[in-house]
TORPA-73590 format. One record per residue: residue in three letters; y, x, z of N, C-alpha, C in turn. Coordinates in steps of 0.1 Angstrom, whole numbers. Example, Ala and Ser with C-alpha at 12.3 -4.5 7.8 and 13.67 -1.06 7.14 Angstrom:
SITE  type    n_y    n_x    n_z   ca_y   ca_x   ca_z    c_y    c_x    c_z
SITE   ALA    -57    132     78    -45    123     78    -33    132     78
SITE   SER    -22    128     71    -11    137     71      0    129     79
This chain:
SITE  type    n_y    n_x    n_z   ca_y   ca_x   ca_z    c_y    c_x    c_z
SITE   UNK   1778   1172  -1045   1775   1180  -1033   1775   1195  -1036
SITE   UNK   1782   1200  -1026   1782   1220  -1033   1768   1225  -1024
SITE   UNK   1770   1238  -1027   1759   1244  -1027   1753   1249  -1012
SITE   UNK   1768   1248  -1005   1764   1250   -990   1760   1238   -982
SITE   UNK   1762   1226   -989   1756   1214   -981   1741   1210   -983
SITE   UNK   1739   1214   -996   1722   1214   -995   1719   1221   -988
SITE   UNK   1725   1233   -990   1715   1246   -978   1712   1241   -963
SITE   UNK   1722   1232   -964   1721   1230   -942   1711   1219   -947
SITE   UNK   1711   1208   -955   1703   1201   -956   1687   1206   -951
SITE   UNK   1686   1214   -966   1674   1219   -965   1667   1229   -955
SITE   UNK   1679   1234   -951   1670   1240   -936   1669   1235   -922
SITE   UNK   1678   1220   -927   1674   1212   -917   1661   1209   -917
SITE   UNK   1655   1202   -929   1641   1199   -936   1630   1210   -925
SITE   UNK   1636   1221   -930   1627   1236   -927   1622   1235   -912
SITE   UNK   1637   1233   -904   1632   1237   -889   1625   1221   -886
SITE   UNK   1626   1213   -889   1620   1200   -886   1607   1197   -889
SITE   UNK   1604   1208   -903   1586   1199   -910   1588   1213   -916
SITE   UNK   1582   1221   -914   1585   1236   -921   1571   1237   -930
SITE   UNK   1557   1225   -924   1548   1230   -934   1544   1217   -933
SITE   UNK   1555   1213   -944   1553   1196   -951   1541   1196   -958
SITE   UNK   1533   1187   -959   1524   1187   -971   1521   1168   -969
SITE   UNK   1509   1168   -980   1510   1151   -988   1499   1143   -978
SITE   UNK   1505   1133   -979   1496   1121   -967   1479   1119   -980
SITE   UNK   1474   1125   -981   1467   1118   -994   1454   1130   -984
SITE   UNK   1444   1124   -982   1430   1129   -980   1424   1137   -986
SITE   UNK   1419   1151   -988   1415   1152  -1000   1404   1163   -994
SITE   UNK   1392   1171  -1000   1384   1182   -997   1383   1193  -1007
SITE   UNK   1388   1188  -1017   1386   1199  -1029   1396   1193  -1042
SITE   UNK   1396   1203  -1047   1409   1204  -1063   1405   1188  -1067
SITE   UNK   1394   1186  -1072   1391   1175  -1078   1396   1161  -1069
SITE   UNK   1390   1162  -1059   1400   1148  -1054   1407   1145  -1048
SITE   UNK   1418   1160  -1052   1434   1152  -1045   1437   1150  -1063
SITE   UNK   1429   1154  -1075   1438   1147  -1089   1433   1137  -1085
SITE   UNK   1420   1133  -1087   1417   1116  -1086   1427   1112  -1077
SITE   UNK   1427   1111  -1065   1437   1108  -1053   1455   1107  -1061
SITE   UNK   1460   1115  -1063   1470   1114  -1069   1468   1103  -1082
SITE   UNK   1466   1104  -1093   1463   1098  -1103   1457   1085  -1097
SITE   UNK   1452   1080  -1084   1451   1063  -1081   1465   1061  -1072
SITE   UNK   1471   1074  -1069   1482   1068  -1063   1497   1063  -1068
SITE   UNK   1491   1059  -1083   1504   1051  -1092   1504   1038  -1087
SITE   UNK   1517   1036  -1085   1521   1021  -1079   1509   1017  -1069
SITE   UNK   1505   1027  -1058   1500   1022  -1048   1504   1034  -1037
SITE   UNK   1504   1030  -1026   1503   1038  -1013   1494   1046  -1011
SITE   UNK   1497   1054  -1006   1490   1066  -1005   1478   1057   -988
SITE   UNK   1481   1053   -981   1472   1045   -970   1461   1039   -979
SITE   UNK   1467   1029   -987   1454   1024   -995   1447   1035   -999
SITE   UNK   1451   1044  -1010   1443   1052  -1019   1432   1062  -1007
SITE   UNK   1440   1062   -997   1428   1072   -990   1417   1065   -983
SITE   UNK   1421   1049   -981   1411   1040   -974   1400   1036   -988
SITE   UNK   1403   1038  -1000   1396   1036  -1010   1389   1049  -1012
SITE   UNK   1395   1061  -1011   1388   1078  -1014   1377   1075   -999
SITE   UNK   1382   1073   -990   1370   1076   -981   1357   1074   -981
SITE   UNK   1354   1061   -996   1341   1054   -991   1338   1061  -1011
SITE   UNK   1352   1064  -1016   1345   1075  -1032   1341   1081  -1032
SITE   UNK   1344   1088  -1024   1342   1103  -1021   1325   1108  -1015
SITE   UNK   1326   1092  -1009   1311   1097  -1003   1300   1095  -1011
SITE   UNK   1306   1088  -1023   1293   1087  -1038   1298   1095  -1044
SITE   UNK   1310   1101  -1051   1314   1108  -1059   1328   1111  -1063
SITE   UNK   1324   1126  -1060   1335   1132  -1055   1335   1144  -1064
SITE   UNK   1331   1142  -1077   1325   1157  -1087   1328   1145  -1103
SITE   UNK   1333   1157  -1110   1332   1151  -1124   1318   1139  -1130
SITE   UNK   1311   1151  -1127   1294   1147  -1129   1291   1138  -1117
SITE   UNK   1293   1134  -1108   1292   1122  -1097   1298   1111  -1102
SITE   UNK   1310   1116  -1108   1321   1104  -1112   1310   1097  -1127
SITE   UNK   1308   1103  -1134   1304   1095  -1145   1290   1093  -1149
SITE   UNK   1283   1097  -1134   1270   1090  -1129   1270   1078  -1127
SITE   UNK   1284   1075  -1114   1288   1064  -1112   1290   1054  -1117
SITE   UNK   1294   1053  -1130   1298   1049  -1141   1314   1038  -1139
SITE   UNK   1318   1039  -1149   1327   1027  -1153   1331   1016  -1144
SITE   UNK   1320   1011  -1147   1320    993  -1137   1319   1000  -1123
SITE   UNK   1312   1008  -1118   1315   1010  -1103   1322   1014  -1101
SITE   UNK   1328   1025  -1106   1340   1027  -1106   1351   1019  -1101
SITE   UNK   1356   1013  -1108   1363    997  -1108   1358    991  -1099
SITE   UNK   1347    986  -1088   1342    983  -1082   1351    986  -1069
SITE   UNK   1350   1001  -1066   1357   1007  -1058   1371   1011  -1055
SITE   UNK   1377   1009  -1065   1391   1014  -1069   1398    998  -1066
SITE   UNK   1391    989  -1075   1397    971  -1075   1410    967  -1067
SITE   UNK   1411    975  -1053   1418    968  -1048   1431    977  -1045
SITE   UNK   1431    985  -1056   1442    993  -1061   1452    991  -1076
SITE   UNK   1463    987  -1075   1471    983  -1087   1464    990  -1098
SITE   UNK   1467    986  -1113   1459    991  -1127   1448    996  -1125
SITE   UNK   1433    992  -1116   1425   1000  -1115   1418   1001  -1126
SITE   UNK   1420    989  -1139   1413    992  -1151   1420   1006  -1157
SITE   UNK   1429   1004  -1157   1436   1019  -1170   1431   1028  -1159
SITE   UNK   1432   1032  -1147   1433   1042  -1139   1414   1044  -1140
SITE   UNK   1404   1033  -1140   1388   1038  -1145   1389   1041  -1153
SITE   UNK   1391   1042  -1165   1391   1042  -1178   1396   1063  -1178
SITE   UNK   1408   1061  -1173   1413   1078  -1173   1412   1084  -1166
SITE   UNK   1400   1082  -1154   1391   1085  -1145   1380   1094  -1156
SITE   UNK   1375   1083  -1158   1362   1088  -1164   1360   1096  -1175
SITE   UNK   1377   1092  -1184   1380   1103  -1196   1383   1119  -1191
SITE   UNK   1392   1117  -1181   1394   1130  -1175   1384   1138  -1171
SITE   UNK   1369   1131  -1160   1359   1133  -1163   1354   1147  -1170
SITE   UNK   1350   1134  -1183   1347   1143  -1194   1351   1156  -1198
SITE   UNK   1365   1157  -1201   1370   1166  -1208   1368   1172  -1200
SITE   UNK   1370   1171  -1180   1372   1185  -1175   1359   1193  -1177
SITE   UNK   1348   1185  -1182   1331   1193  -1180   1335   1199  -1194
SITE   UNK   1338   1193  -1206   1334   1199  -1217   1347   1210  -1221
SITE   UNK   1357   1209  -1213   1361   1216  -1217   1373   1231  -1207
SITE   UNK   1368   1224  -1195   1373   1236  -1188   1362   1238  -1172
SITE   UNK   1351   1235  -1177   1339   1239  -1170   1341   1228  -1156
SITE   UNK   1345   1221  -1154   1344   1211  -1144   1359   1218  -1131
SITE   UNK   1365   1226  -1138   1380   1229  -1132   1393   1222  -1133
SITE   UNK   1404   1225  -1121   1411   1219  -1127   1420   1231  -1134
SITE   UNK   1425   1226  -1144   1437   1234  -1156   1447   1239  -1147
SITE   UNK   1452   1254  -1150   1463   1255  -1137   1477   1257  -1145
SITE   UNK   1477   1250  -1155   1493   1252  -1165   1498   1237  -1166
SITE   UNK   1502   1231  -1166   1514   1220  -1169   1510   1214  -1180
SITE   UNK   1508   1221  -1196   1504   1219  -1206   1484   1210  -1210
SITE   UNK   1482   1222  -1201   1465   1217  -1202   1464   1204  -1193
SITE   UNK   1471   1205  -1177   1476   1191  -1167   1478   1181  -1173
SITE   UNK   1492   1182  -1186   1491   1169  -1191   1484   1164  -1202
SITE   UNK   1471   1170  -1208   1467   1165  -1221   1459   1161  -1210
SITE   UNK   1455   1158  -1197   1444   1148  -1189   1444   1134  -1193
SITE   UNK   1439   1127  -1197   1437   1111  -1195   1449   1106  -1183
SITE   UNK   1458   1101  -1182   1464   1094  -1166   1477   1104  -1162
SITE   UNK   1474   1115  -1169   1481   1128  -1159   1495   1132  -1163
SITE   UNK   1507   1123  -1159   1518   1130  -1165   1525   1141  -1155
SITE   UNK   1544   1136  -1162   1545   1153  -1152   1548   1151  -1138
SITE   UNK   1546   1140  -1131   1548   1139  -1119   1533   1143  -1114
SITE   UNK   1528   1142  -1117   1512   1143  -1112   1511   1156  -1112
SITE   UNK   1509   1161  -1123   1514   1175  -1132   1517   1187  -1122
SITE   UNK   1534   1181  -1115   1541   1191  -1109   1531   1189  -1097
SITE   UNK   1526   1176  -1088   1523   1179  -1078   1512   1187  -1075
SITE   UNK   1500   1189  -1086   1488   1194  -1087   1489   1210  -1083
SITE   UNK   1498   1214  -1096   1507   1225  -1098   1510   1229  -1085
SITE   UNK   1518   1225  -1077   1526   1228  -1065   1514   1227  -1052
SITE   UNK   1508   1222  -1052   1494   1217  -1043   1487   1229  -1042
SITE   UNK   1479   1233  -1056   1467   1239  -1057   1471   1251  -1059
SITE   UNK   1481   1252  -1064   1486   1264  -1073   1500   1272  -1069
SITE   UNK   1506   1264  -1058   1517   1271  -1050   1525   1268  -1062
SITE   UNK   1529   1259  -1070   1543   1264  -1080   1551   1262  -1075
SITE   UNK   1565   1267  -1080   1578   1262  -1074   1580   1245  -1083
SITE   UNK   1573   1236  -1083   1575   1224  -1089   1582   1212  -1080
SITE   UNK   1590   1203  -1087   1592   1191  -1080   1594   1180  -1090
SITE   UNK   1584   1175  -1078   1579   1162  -1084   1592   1152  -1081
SITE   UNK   1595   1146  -1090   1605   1130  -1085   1599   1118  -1087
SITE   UNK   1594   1111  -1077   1589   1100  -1073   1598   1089  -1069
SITE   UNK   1595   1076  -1066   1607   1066  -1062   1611   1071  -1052
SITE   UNK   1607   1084  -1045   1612   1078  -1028   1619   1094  -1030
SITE   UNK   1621   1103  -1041   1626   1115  -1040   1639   1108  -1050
SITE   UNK   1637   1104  -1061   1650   1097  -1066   1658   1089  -1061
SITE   UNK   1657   1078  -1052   1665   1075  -1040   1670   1079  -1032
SITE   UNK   1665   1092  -1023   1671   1099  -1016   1682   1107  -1023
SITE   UNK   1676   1113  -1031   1685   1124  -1040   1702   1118  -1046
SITE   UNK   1696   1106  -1051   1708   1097  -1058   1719   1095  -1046
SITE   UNK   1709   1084  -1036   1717   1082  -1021   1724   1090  -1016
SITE   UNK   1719   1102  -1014   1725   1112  -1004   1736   1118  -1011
SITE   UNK   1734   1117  -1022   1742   1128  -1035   1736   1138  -1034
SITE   UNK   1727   1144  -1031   1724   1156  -1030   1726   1162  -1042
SITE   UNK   1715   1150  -1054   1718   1153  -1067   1714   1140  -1073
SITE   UNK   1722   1140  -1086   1727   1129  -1092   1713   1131  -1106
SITE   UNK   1707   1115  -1107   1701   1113  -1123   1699   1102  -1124
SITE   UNK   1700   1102  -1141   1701   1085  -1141   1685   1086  -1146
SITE   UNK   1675   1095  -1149   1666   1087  -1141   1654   1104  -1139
SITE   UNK   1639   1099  -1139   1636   1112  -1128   1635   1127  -1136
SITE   UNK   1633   1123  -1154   1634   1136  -1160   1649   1144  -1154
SITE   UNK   1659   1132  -1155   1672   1140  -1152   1674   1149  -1145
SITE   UNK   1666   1138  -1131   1676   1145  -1119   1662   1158  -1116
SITE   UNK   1652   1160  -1122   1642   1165  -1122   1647   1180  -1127
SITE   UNK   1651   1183  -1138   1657   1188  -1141   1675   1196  -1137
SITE   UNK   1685   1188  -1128   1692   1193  -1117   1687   1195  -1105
SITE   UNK   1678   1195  -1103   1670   1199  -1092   1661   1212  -1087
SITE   UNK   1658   1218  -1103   1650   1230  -1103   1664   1233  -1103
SITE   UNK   1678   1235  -1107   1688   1245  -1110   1696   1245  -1098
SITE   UNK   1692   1235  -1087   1703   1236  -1076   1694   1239  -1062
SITE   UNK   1685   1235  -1066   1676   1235  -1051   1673   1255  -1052
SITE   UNK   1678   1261  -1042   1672   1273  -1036   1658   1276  -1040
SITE   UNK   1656   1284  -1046   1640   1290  -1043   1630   1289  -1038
SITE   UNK   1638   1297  -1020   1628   1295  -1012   1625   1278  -1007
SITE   UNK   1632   1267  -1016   1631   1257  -1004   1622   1248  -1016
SITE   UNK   1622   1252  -1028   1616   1243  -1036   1598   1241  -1036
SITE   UNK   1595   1251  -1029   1576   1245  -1031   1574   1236  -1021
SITE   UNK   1591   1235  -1008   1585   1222  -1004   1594   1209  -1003
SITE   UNK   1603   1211  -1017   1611   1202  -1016   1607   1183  -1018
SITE   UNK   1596   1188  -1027   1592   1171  -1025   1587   1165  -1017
SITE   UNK   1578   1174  -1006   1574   1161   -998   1583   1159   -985
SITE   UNK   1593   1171   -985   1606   1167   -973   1615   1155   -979
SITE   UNK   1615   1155   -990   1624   1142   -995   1618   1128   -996
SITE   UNK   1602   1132  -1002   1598   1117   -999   1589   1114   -989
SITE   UNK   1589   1123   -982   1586   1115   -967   1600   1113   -960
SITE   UNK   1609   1115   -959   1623   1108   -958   1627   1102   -962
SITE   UNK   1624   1096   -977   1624   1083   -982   1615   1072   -976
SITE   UNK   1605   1080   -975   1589   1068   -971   1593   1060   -958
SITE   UNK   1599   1074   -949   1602   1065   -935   1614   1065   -929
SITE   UNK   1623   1072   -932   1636   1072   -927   1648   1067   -937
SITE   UNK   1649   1073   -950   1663   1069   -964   1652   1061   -969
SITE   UNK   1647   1046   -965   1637   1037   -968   1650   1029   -978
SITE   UNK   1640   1023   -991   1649   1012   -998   1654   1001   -992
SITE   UNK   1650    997   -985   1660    987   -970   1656    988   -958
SITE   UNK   1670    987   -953   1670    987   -939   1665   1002   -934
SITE   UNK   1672   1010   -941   1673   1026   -939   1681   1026   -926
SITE   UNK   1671   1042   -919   1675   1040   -907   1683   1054   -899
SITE   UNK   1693   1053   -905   1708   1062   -903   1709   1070   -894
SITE   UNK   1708   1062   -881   1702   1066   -864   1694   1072   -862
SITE   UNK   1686   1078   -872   1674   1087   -868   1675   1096   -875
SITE   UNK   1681   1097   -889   1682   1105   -901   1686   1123   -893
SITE   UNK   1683   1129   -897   1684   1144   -893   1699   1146   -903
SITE   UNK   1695   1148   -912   1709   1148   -923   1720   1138   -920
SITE   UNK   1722   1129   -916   1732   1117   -915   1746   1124   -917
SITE   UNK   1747   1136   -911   1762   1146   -908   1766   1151   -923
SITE   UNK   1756   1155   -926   1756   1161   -938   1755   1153   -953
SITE   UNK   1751   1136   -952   1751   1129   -959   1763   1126   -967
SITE   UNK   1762   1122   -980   1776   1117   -986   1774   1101   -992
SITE   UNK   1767   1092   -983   1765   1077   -987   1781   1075   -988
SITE   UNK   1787   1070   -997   1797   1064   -989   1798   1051   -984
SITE   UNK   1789   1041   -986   1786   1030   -974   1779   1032   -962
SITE   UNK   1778   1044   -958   1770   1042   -943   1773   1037   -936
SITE   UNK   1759   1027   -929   1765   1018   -920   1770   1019   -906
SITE   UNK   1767   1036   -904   1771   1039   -890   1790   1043   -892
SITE   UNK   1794   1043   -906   1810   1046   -906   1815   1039   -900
């Protein structure tokens, strides 16, 4: 795909959802990481029906490992890996008290030495709290991206990396959540729905089912 077909893409994006942001609940730095970081291999609907009733016990480093462990788990349970994800709850926890005052880290580097926190999480925190030009690739941004051609990787470091060098400037602090909320509900892994797609003109599937 050249360079003038993202652009209509993406300001298609612009005039449609110009101030995208993330389906995830949150009131403060600290628990959109928790929030993110329980949102591995779960829905973001779950993780906020599970933050609503965390948040009202603890929603602070020092809340969280009041809490302890087992409650923890208690609460989380009906979220995929909630053991690994308590576990680097509570690690994370810690370190943020002992070692960056109960903040969150605003560099990439410090983001990922967190218990749980790689660079998908990373970029989104970054881009969230901190306005970076970051993008996150997720299932539903690597499907679109591959699908559409927008841009091609064989997997999300790749296409992660063609993505900061092709995507525009101005369109990257909100490039991820225009792609995966167009993954989430419209370029869906089946029974994607063509007929509604804003982009469809500008797509390069070459099985579309509307050809």
């Amino acid at each position: 795909m050249n360079y003038k077909k993202r652009y209509k893409i993406l300001s298609l994006f612009l005039i449609h959802n110009p101030y995208p942001k993330t389906e995830l609940i949150f009131s403060s730095s600290f628990e959109l990481l928790l929030s993110v970081m329980l949102s591995a291999q779960s829905t973001d609907f779950m993780v906020n029906k599970i933050t609503k009733k965390l948040f009202k016990i603890a929603n602070t480093p020092e809340k969280i490992l009041q809490l302890g462990i087992e409650n923890l788990k208690f609460y989380i349970k009906s979220l995929g890996l909630y053991n690994i994800k308590s576990e680097n709850i509570i690690k994370t926890s810690i370190l943020l008290l002992n070692k960056y005052d109960g903040l969150i880290p605003r560099t990439r580097f410090k983001l990922e030495q967190l218990p749980g926190v790689g660079r998908k999480t990373a970029n989104i925190i970054l881009n969230i709290l901190f306005k970076k030009n970051t993008i996150a690739v997720d299932t539903h941004v690597f499907r679109v991206c591959n699908r559409t051609n927008f841009a091609q990787g064989k997997n999300v470091q790749e296409l992660e990396k063609k993505l900061l060098k092709v995507v525009p400037t101005i369109f990257k602090i909100n490039f991820h959540f225009w792609f995966l909320l167009h993954g989430r509900y419209i370029c869906t892994a089946r029974n994607f729905q063509c007929q509604k797609c804003i982009i469809y003109n500008l797509c390069e599937y070459k099985n579309n089912i509307l050809l």
